[in-house]
C-alpha positions as CSV (number, residue, x, y, z in Angstrom):
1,X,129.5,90.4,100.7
2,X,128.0,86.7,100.8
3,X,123.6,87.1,100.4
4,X,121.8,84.1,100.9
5,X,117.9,83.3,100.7
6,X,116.7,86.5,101.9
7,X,119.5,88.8,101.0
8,X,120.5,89.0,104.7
9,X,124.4,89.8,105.2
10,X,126.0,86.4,106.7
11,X,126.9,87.9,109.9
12,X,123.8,89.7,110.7
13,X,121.6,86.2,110.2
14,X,124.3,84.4,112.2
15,X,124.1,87.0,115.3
16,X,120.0,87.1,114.9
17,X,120.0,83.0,115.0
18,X,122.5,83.2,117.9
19,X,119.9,85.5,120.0
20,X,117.1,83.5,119.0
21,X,119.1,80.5,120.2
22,X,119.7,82.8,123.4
23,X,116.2,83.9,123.7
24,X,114.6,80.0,123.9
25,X,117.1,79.0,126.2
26,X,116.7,81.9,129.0
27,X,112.9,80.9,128.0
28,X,113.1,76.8,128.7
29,X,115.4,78.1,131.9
30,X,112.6,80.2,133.7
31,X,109.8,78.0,132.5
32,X,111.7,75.4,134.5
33,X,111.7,77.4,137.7
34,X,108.5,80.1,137.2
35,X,105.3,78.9,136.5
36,X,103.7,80.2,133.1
37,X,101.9,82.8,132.6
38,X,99.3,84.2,130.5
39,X,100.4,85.5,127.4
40,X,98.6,88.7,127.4
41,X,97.7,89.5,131.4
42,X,100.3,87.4,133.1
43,X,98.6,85.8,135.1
44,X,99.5,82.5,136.2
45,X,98.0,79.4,134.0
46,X,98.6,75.7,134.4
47,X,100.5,75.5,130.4
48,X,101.9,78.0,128.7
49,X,98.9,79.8,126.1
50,X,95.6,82.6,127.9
51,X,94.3,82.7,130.8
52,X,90.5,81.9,130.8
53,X,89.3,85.4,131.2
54,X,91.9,86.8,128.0
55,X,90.2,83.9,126.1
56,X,86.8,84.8,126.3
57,X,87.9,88.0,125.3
58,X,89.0,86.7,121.6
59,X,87.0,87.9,118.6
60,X,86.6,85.1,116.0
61,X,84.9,85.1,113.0
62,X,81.7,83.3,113.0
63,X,79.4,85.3,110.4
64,X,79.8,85.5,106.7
65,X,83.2,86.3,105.1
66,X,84.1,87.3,101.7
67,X,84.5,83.9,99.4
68,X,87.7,85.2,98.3
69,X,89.7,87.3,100.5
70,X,87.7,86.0,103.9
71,X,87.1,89.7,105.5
72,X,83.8,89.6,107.7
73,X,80.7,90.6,106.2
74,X,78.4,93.1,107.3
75,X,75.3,91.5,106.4
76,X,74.9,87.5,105.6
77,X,74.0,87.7,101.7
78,X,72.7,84.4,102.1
79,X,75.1,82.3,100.0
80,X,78.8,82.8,98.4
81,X,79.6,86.5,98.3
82,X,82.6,88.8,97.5
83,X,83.3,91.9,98.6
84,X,83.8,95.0,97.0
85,X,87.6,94.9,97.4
86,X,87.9,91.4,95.7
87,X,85.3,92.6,92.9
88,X,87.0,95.1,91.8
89,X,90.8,93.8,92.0
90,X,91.2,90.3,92.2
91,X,93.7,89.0,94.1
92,X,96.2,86.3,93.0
93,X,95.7,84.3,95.9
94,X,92.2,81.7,95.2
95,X,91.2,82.2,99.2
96,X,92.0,83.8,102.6
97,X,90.3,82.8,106.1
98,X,91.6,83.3,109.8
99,X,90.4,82.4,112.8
100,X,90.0,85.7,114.6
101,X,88.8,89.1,114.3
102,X,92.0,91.9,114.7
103,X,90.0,93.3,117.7
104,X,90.3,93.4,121.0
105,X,91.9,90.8,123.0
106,X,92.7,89.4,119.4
107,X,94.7,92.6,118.9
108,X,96.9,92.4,122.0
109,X,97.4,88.7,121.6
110,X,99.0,89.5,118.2
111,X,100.5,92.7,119.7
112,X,102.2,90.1,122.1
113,X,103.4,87.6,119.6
114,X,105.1,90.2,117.5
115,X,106.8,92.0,120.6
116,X,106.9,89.8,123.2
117,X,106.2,86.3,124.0
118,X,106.4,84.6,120.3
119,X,107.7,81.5,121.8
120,X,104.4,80.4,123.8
121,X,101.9,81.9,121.3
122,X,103.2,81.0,118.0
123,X,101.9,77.4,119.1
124,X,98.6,78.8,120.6
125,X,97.8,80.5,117.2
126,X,98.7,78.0,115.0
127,X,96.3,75.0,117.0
128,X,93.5,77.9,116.3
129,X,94.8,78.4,112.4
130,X,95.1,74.9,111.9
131,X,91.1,74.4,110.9
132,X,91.3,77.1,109.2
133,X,93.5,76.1,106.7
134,X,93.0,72.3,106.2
135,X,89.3,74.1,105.3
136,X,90.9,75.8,102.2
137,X,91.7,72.5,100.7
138,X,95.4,70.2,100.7
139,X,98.5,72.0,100.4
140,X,102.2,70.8,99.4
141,X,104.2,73.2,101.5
142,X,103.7,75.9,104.3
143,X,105.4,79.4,103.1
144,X,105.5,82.5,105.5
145,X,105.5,86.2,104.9
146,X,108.9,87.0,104.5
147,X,110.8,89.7,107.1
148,X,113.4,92.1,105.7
149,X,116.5,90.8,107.3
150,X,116.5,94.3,109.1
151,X,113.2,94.4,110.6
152,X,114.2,90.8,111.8
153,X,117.0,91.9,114.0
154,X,114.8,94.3,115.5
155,X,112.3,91.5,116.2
156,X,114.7,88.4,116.5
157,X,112.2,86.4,115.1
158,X,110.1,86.2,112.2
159,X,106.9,85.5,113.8
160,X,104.7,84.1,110.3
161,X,108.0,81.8,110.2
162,X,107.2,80.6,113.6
163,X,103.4,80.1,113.1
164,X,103.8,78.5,109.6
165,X,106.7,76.0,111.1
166,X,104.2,74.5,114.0
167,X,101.3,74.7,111.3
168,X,103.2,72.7,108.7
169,X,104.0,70.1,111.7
170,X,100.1,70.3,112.5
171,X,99.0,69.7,108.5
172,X,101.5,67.2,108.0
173,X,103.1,68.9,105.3
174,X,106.7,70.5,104.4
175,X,107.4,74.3,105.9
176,X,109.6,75.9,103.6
177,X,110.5,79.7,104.7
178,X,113.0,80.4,101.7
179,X,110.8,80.0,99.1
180,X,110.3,83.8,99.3
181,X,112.5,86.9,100.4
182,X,111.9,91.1,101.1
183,X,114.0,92.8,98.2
184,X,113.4,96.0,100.0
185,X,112.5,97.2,103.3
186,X,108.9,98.4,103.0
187,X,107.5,101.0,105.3
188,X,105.3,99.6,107.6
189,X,101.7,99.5,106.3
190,X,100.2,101.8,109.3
191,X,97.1,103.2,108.4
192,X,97.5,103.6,104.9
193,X,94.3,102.5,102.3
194,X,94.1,99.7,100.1
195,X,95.5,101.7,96.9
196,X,98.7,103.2,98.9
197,X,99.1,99.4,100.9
198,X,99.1,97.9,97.3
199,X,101.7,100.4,95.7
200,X,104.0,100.1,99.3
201,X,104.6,96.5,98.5
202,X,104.7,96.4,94.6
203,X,107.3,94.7,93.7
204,X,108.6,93.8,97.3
205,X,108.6,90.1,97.6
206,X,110.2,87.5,94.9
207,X,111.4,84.1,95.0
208,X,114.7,83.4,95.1
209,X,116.8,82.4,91.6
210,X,117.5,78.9,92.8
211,X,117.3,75.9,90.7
212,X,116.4,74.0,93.6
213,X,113.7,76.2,95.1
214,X,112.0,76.8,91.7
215,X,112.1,73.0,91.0
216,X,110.2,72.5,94.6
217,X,108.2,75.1,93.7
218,X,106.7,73.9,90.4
219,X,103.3,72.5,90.2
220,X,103.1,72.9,94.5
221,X,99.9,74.1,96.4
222,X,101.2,76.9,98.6
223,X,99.1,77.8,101.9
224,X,101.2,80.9,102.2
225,X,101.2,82.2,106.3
226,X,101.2,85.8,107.7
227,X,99.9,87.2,111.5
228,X,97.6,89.6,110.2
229,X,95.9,90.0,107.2
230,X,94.0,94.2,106.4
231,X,93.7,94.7,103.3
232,X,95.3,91.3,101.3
233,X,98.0,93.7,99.6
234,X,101.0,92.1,101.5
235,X,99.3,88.6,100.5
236,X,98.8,89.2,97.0
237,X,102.3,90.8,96.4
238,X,103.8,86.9,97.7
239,X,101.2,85.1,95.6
240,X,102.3,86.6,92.9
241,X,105.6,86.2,93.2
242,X,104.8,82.4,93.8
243,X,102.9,81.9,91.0
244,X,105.2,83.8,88.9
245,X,108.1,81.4,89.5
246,X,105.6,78.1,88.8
247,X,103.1,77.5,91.7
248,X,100.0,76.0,90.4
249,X,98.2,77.6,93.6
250,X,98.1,79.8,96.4
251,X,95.9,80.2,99.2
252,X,96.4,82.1,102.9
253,X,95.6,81.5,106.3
254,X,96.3,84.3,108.5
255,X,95.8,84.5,112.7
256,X,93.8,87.7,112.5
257,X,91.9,89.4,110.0
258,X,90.9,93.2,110.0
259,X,87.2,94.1,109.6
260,X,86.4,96.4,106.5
261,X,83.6,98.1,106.6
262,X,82.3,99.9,103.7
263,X,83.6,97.7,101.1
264,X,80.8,96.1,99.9
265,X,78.9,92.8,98.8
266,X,78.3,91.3,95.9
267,X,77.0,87.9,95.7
268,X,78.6,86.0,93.6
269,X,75.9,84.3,91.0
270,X,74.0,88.0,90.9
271,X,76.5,90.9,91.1
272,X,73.9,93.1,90.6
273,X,71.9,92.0,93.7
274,X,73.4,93.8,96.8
275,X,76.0,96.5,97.7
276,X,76.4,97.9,101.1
């Protein structure tokens, strides 16, 4: 059977593009007669994106992060700080940030994009990522979080693919969603800690063995693009998979980013200063 960039079976790919296809269409059809609605309540707006009251409901991060992997401090340790998570296994990836907290409003509004409307919000989420990530520095190319080709049918789309694609067009720079493929199908991460979250995608994500990808890859700056980040396990697997095949960098913007209490701070000139 003929495998291309993500190891999907030719006809599967071709019948997901063909409902994607489907899917905008039906969507450009009744925005032309319906007026939009509110991504997350429904309620009628004047363009497509939240209603005023859904929001004021988002939870973005204002406080301290970690300097590394960007997770929300508990307390502000009054300068550059890592948390215990980063400290003790540092990730491959030189920094993380998004633009919301994975609370709330937050929550349903990537809830919606994953399940529902990706179409209207994948725009929505990348004018509040953009920022974010022309903060962490230029880039050469805009790389998503790979789907397994079998989750994809179940979701039609791969909604980091859609965010990164209107990001790239936002940063000015090249989106490139084959630079990285699923080997396997990896349980979905749940619950599960940092240790088990780290083992569930070990090994999961590579790039693909093509002179031409590798040769676009060498020496680039990669702002590599996922919905959610919890515990960094997912981003660390790809940034090491892109650095392995010749990236001189890696950094991550993600649209939400899970609180973790209990892991700890450590500033970073005085490691022995504070630990919560």
């Amino acid at each position: 059977m003929t495998l291309v960039d993500d190891q999907a079976p030719v006809a599967p790919r071709r019948l997901a593009a063909a409902r994607g296809l489907l899917a905008r269409l039906a969507r450009a059809v009744l925005d032309a007669a319906l007026p939009p609605l509110c991504g997350l309540c429904r309620a009628p707006v004047d363009q497509p994106g939240l209603c005023a009251a859904c929001w004021s409901g988002l939870g973005f991060v204002t406080g301290p992060v970690c300097d590394c992997c960007g997770v929300p401090l508990p307390v502000d340790p009054g300068g550059p700080a890592v948390c215990g998570g980063c400290a003790a296994h540092p990730p491959a990836f030189s920094a993380a940030r998004a633009p919301l907290i994975y609370d709330g409003a937050s929550k349903r509004l990537v809830l919606a994009l994953k399940h529902g409307d990706a179409g209207h919000l994948a725009p929505l989420l990348a004018g509040l990522m953009a920022p974010v990530a022309a903060g962490l520095g230029p880039v050469d190319m805009v790389v998503p979080v790979p789907l397994h080709w079998r989750r994809r049918l179940r979701r039609r789309d791969n909604q980091a693919a859609l965010i990164a694609r209107d990001l790239a067009a936002r940063l000015g720079c090249r989106h490139q969603p084959g630079m990285l493929r699923r080997r396997r199908a990896t349980p979905i991460q749940g619950n599960k800690g940092r240790a088990a979250r780290a083992r569930n995608v070990s090994g999961a994500m590579a790039v693909p063995a093509s002179a031409d990808i590798r040769a676009r890859l060498s020496g680039a700056r990669v702002l590599l693009v996922d919905d959610v980040m919890t515990t960094g396990a997912t981003a660390d697997a790809c940034a090491r998979a892109l650095l392995r095949a010749g990236a001189a960098s890696v950094v991550v913007v993600a649209a939400a980013r899970v609180p973790a209490p209990g892991d700890g701070i450590r500033h970073m000139a005085d490691p022995t200063v504070l630990a919560v």
